[in-house]
ROROMAR-907652 format. One record per residue (C-alpha): x, z, y. Coordinates in pm, whole numbers, plus 32768, in hexadecimal, padded with zeros to 4 digits. Layout:
N
XZY ...
% end
This chain:
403
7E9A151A8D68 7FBA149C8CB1 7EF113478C32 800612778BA6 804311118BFB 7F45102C8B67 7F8E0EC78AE4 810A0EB38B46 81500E1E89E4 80A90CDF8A4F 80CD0BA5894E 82080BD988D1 81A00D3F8853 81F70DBD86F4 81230EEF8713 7FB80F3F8782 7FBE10AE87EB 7E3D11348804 7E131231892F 7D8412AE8A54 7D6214358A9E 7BF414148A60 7C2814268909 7C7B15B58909 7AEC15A98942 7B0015D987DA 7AEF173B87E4 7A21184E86FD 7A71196F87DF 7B7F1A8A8809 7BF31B25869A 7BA519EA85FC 7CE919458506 7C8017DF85A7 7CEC182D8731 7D1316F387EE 7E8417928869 7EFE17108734 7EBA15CA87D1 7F3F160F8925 807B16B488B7 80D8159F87D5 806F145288D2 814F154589F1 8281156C88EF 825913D18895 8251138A8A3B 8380147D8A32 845413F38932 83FE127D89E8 834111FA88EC 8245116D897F 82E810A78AAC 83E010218984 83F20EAB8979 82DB0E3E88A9 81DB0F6188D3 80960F3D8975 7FBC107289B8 7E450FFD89D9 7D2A10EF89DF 7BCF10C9891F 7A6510FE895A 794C118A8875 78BA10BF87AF 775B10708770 765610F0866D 76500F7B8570 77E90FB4856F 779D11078506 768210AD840C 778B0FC38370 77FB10E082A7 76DF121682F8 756A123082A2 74D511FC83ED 740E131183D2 756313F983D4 75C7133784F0 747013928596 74AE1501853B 7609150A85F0 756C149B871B 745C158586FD 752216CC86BD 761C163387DB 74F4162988B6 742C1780887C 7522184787E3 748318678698 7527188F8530 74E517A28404 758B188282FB 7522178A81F3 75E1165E8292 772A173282DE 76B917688467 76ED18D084D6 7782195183BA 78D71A2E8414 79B4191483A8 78F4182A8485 784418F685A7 774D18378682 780417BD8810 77C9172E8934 77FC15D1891B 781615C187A6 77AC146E874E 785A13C788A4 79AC1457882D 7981140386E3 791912B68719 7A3D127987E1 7B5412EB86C5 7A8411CD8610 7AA410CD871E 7C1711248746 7C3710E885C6 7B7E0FB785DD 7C590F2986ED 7D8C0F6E861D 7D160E9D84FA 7CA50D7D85E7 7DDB0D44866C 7EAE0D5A853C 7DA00C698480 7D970B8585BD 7F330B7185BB 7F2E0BF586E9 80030CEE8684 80CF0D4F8544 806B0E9F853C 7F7F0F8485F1 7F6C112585EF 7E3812088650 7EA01363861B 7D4C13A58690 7CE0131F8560 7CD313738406 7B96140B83E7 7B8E13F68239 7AA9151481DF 794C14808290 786C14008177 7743131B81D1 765413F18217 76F215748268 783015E8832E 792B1671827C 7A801729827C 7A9A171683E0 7A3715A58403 78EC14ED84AF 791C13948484 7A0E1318839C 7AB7122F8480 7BD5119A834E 7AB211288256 79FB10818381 7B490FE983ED 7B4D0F308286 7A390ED98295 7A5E0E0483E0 7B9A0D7D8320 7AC00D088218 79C20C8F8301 7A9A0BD183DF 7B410B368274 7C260BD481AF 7C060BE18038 7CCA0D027FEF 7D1F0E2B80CB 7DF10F61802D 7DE610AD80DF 7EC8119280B0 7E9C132680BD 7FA4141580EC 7EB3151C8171 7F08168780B3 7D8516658075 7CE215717FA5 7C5A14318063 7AE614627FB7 7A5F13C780D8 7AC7127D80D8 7ADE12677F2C 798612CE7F36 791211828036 79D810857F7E 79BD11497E21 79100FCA7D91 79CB0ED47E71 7AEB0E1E7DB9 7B6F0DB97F10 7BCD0EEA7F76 7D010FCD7EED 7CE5112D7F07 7E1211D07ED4 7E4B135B7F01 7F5414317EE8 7F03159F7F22 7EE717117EBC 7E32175C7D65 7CCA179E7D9B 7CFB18C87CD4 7D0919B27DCC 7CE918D77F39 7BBD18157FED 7B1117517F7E 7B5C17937E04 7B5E16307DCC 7C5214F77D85 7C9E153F7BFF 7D8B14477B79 7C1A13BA7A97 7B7C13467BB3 7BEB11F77BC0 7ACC113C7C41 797D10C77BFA 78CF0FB57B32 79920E6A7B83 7A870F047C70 7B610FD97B22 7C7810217BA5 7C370FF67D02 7C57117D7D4E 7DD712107D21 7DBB139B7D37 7F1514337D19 7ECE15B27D18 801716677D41 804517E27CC9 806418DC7DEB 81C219287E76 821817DC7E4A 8352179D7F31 83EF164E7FDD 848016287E84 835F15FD7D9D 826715667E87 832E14487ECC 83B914247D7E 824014327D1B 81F5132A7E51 830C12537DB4 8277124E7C47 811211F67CD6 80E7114E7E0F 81BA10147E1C 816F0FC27CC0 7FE00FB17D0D 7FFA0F4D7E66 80E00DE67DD9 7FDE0DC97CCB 7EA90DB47DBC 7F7A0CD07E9E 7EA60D477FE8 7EA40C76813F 7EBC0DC681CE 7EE70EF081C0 7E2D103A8269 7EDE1175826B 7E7C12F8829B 7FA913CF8300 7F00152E8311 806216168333 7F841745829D 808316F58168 81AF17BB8255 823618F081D5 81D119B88310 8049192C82F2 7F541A2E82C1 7E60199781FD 7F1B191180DC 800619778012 8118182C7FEB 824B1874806A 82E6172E80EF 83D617488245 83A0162A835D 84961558829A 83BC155A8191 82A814CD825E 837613E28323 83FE134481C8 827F132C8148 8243126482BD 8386118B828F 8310111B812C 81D310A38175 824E1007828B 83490F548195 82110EE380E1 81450E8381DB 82600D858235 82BF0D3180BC 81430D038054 804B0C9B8170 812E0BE48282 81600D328350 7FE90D758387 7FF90EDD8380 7EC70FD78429 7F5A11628423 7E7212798455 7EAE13AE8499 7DE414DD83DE 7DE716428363 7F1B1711841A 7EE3186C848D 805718F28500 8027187F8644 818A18D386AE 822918C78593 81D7177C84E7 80CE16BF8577 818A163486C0 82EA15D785FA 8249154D84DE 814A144F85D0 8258141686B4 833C1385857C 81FE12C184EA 821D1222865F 835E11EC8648 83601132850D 822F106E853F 82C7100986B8 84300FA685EF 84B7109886CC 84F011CE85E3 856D130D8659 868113B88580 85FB14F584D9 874A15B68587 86FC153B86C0 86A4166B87E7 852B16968813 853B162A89A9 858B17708A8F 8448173A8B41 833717218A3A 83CE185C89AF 83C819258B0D 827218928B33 81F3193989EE 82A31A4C8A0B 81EF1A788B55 809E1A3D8AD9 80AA1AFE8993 81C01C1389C7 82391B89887F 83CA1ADE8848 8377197B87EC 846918CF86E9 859E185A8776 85EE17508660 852916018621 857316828497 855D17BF83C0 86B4179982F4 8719166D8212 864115AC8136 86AD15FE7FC1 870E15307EA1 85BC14797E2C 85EF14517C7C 855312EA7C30 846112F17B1E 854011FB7A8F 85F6131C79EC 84D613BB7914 83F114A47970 83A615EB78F4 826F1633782E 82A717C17842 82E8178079F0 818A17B17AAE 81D0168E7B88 822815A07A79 80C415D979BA 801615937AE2 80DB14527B24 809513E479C0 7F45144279E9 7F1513447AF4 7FF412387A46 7F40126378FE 7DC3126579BF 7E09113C7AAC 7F4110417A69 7E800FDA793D 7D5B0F3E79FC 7E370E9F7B14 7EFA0DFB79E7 80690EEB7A03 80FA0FA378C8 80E2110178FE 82431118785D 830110257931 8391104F7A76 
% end
């Protein structure tokens, strides 16, 4: 087994990198979107490109966690009903278990419980300083509500990671979501806490899972404005979603002023994704990484916790755009016309009879138009920018007409 090196970082590291091959036990069968080779193609293209034996990584694995972490976030009887179906095999269609999107498998609740624990030890070091920044793209699990699976996801490992934050002392965490799919999960736990910044940036639920994260939902009694939904029109390109990214996010994100900040980096946004319909390149998604990094730095003393997520072109996207959110995170990053390494691509090529990308990049990252310049009420993307301005700057105390 190709186990990387664990704990090479040692005190000096600036990254926490969560793994251990145990992880692809996270696995809802053959045909399923969510196959755990997304995970082992991207940690064997981050070994590759020497990521994580760069000065100031450490690799450290993570074990499950138990049933009060879990019932930190979930009902205890859902967590009950994982264990059971895990157990006997049986489907609980009413709390998301053994439905196609989340089919019933051996070792359900053990794997799940470990993304969690990896999660968990991400924010723990970055809280405890013993790192500035920590990734898990294990993690990311957004869609699991309290009580049902959901959209692919058990536990929802990111809302149970903020709330060990909170727990261990913070008093205000912002997560970030760059998912193509709307983070319901995680709004919907912290939907009344004023400590916690949601923040989403997706597809329009018009016509994509879950059919939620409307620019209105903004949060609920004594938390307004605590919930930032940014639903982007489909088709939206590099272009647009970070121009839309740029007119949103930092502008919320300053106004909070968060000791730190959580991210999801689901790559399902990539042009060649199946499941969505954004069309942003891997320099898209590398810029979206290298911003909130910039934030994370500028607003909460580096602490910075990135998650991986949704991502379902496994050759195409998933690997380059994880293997660039390691690279930033590790302040080692890896230049988007850089040569995907010779072996990782004979390796996949081997495995899936498929050419893997030869490029760390898809072509250069356009012009980005600040919304400094106006914006364009007859442009789809602009209304749905203004629509999130006009619903949520109010409450956090921004003009929705200045920059």
């Amino acid at each position: 087994m190709w186990l990387v090196r664990a704990g090479e970082g040692g005190r000096g590291a600036t990254v926490r990198v969560v793994w251990s091959p145990e992880m692809l036990g996270y696995d809802f069968g053959h045909g399923h979107p969510m196959t755990p080779e997304r995970l082992d193609l991207t940690l064997r293209l981050v070994d590759a490109l020497g990521l994580l034996t760069a000065p100031g990584v450490e690799v450290v694995g993570a074990d499950p966690v138990d049933d009060a972490v879990l019932t930190t976030v979930h009902e205890p009887a859902y967590v009950a009903a994982v264990r059971r179906a895990d157990a006997e095999g049986v489907t609980d269609l009413a709390r998301g278990l053994g439905t196609e999107d989340n089919p019933v498998f051996p070792g359900m609740h053990e794997a799940s419980a470990r993304a969690v624990g990896a999660s968990l030890v991400a924010a723990r070091a970055v809280w405890d300083g013993e790192v500035a920044h920590a990734v898990n793209v294990a993690g990311g699990l957004h869609h699991a509500m309290p009580g049902a699976a959901s959209g692919f996801c058990v536990y929802n490992d990111a809302a149970v990671a903020v709330r060990e934050l909170l727990d261990a002392g913070a008093e205000r965490v912002a997560y970030v979501d760059v998912d193509a799919h709307h983070g319901d999960g995680v709004q919907a736990v912290f939907w009344d806490d004023p400590r916690v910044l949601t923040v989403s940036v997706h597809e329009t639920g018009v016509g994509l899972f879950p059919g939620t994260g409307h620019a209105t939902e903004t949060g609920g009694a004594g938390a307004e404005g605590s919930a930032v939904n940014l639903a982007l029109p489909a088709r939206t390109d590099d272009a647009g979603w970070l121009r839309a990214f740029d007119a949103v996010v930092p502008a919320v994100l300053r106004a909070f002023d968060p000791q730190v900040l959580v991210t999801q980096h689901g790559c399902d946004a990539h042009r060649a994704d199946p499941l969505s319909h954004l069309r942003l390149t891997v320099e898209g998604l590398r810029a979206a990484a290298e911003r909130l990094h910039d934030l994370a730095h500028e607003l909460c003393d580096g602490r910075w916790v990135a998650l991986g997520g949704g991502g379902y072109a496994v050759l195409d996207a998933v690997p380059r755009v994880w293997a660039h959110l390691v690279g930033v995170a590790a302040h080692h990053p890896v230049g988007t016309t850089a040569a995907v390494p010779e072996p990782w691509r004979t390796r996949v090529e081997e495995r899936t009879g498929h050419a893997a990308p030869t490029r760390m990049g898809d072509g250069p990252l356009v012009a980005v138009v600040p919304w400094s310049r106006g914006w364009d009420p007859a442009d789809d993307l602009d209304r749905a920018v203004r629509a999130t301005r006009t619903a949520v700057f109010p409450a956090l105390g921004l003009d929705v007409d200045l920059d």
